[in-house]
GUMI-777708 format. One line per field, with one value per residue: residue number from 1; z, x, y of N, C-alpha, C in turn. Coordinates in Angstrom, 2 decimals, padded with zeros to 5 digits. Atoms other than C-alpha are relative to their C-alpha. Example, Ala and Ser with C-alpha at 12.3 -4.5 7.8 and 13.67 -1.06 7.14 Angstrom:
2
nr = [1_2];
nZ = [000.00_-000.06];
nX = [000.89_-000.82];
nY = [-001.19_-001.19];
caZ = [007.80_007.14];
caX = [012.30_013.67];
caY = [-004.50_-001.06];
cZ = [000.00_000.73];
cX = [000.90_-000.77];
cY = [001.20_001.09];
//
This chain:
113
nr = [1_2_3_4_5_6_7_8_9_10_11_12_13_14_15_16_17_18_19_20_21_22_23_24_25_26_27_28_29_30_31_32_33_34_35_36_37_38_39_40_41_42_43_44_45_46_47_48_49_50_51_52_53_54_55_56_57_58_59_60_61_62_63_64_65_66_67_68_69_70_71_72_73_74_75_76_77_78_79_80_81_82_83_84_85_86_87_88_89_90_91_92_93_94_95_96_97_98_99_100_101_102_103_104_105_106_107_108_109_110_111_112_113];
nZ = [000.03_-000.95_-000.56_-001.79_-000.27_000.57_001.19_001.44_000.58_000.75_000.99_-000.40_000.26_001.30_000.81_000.06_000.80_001.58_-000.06_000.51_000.85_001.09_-000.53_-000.22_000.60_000.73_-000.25_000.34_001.27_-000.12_-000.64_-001.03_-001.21_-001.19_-001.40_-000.07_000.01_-000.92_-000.97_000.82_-000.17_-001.19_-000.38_-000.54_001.20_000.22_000.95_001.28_001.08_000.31_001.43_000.72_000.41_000.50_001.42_001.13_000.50_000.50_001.07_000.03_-000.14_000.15_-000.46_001.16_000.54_-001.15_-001.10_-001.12_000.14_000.28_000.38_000.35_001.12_-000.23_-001.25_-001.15_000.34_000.13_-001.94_-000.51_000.21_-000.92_-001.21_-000.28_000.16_-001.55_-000.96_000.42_000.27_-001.51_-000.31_000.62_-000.34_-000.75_-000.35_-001.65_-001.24_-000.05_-000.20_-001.47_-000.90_000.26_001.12_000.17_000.84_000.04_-001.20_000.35_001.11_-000.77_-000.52_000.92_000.83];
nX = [-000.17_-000.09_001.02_000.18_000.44_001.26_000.55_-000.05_001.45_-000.14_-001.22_-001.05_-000.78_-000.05_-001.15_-001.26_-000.62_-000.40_-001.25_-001.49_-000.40_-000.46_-001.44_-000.67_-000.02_-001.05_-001.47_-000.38_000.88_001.72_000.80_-000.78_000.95_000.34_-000.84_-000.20_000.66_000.49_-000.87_-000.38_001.20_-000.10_001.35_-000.51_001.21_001.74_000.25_-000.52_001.02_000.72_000.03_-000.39_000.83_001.04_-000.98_-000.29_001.32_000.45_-001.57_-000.72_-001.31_000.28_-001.15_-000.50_-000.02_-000.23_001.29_000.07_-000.58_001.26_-000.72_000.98_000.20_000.71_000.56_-000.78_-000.91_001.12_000.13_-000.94_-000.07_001.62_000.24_-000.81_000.70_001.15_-000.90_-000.70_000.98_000.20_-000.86_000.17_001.65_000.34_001.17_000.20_-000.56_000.56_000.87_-000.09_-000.66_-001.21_-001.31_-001.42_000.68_-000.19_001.19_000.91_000.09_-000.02_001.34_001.25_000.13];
nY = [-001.38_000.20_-000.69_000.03_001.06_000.12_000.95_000.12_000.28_001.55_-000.47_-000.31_001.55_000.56_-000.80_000.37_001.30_-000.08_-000.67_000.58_001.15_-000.68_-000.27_001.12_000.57_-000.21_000.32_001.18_000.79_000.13_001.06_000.28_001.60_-000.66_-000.57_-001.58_-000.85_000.30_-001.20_-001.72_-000.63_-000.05_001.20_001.21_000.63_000.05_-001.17_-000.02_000.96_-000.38_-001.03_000.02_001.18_-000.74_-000.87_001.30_000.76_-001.58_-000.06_-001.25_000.44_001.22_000.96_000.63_001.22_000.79_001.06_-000.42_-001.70_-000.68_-000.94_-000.39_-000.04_-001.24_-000.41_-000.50_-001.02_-000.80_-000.51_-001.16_-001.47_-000.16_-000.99_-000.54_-001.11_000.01_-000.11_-001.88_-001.02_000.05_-000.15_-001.18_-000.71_-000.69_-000.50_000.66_-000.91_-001.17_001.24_000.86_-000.43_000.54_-000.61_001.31_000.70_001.89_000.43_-000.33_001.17_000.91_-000.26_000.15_001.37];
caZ = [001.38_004.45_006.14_009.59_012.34_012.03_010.57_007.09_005.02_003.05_-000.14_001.14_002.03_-001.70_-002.91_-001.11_-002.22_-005.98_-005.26_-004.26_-006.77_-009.29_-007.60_-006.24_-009.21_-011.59_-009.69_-009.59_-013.43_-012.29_-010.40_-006.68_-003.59_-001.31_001.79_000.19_-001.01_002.49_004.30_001.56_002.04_006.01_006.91_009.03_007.11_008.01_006.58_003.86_002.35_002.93_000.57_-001.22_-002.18_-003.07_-005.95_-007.30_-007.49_-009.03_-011.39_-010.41_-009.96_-011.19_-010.79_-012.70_-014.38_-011.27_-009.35_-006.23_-007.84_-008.47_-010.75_-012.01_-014.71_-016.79_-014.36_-011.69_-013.26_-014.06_-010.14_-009.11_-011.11_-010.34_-007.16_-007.51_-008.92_-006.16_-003.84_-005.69_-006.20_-002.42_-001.50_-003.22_-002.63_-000.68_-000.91_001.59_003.64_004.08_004.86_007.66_008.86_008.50_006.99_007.22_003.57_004.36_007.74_005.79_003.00_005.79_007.27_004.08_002.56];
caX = [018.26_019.38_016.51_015.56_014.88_011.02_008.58_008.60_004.93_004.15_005.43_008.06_009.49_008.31_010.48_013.38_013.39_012.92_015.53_018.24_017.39_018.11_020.96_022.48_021.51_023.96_027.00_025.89_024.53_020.92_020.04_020.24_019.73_016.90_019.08_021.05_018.23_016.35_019.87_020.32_016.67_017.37_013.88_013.79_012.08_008.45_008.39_010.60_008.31_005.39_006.47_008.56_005.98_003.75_006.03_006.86_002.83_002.24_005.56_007.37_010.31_010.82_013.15_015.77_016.68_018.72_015.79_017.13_018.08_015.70_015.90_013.37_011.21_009.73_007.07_009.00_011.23_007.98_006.86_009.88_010.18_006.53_007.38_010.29_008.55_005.75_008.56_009.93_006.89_005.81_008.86_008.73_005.30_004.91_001.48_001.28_003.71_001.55_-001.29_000.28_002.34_005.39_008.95_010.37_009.27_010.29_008.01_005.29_005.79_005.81_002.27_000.72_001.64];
caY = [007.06_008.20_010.45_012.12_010.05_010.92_008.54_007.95_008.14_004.72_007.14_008.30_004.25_003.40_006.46_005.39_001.69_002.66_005.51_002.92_000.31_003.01_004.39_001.10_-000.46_001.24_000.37_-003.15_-003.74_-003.08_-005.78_-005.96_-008.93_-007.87_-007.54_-004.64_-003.05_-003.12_-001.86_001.05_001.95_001.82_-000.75_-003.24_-005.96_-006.55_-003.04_-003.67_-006.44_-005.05_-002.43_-003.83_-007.11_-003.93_-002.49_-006.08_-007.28_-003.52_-004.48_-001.15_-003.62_-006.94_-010.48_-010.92_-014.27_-015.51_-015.57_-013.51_-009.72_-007.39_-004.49_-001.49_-001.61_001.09_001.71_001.93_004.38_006.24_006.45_007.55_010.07_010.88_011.42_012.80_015.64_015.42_015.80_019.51_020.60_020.24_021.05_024.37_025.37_028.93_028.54_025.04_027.07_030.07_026.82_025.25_027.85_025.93_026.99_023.40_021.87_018.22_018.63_020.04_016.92_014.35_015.76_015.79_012.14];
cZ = [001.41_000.35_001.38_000.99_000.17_-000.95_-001.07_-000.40_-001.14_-001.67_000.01_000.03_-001.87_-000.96_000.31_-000.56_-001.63_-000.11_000.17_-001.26_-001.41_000.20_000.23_-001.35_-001.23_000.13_-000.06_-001.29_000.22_000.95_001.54_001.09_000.59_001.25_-000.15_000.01_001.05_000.85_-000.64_000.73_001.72_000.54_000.67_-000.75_-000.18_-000.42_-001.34_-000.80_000.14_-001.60_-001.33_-000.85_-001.22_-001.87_-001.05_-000.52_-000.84_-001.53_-000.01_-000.17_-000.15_000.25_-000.89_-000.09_000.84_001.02_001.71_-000.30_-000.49_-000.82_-000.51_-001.49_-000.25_000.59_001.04_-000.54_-000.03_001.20_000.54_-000.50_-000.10_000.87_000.67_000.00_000.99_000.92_-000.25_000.14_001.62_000.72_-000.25_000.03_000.96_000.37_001.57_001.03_001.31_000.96_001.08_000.84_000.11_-000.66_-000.18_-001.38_000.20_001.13_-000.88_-001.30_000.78_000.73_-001.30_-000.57_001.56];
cX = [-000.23_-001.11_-000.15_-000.15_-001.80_-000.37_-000.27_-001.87_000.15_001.03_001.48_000.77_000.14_000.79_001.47_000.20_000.76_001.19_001.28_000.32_000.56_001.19_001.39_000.25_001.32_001.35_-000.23_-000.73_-001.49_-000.28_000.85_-000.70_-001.14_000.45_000.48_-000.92_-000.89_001.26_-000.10_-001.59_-000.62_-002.02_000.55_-000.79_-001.00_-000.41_000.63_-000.99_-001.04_-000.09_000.49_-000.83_-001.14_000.03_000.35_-000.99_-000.34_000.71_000.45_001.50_-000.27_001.48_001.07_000.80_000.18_-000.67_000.08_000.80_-000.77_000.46_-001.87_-000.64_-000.43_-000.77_000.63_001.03_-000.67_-000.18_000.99_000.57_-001.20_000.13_001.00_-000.40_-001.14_000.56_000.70_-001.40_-000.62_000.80_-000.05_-001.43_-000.21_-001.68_-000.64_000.83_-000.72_-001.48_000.14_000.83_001.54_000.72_000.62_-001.06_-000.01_-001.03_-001.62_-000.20_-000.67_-001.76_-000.93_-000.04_-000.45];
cY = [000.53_001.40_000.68_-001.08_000.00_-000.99_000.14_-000.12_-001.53_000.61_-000.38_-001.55_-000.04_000.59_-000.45_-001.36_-000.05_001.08_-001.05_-001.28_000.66_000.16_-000.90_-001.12_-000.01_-000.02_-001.42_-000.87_000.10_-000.31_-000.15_-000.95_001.11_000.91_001.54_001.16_000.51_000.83_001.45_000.64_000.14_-000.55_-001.06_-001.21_-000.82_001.25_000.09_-001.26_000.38_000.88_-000.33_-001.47_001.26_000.43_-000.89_-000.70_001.16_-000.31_000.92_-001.04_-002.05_-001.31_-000.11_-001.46_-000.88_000.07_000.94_001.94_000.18_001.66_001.19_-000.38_000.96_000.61_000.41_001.21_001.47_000.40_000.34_001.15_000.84_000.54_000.34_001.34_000.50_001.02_001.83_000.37_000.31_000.68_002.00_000.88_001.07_-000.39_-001.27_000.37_000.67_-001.06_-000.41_000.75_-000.38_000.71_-000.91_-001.02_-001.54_-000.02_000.07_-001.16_-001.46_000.01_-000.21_-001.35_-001.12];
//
């Protein structure tokens, strides 16, 4: 999920992975290689396994049968829509506005995670 070029919060990565395995997933049956999921989620990948080792020992996302595609499970479906909602509600918030002074909600998301 393509983003600013500003740094990403550890969230923020873990939202985009489970964002394209959802996304990516339903054009290819679910289940997708690493690699894609790592380009879609724009990481280079000593950051993409960090995170993405994180989400698969957690079980947000698990193997499927053939051993090298990976797809969500309910959990993971759960946390990203978790913090998808995170993400509006933050997003939408006058009152951390008014807080930091800010008018840019994605800056003011990025400082707080």
């Amino acid at each position: 999920m393509k983003r600013s070029a500003t740094q990403r919060s550890r969230w923020e990565i873990i939202f985009d992975i489970l964002q394209v395995i959802a996304e990516e997933g339903k054009k290819e049956e679910g289940k997708l290689k690493k690699t894609r999921i790592m380009q879609r989620a724009y990481l280079d990948w000593r950051n993409f396994q960090k995170h993405f080792n994180f989400l698969l020992e957690h079980g947000f996302i698990a193997c499927a049968d053939e051993g090298d595609h990976y797809f969500l499970t309910e959990t993971g479906r759960d946390l990203r829509k978790r913090l998808m909602e995170l993400e509006d509600m933050l997003a939408n918030s006058s009152i951390r506005q008014k807080i930091s002074g800010s008018n840019n909600s994605k800056d003011l998301y990025r400082r707080k995670f």
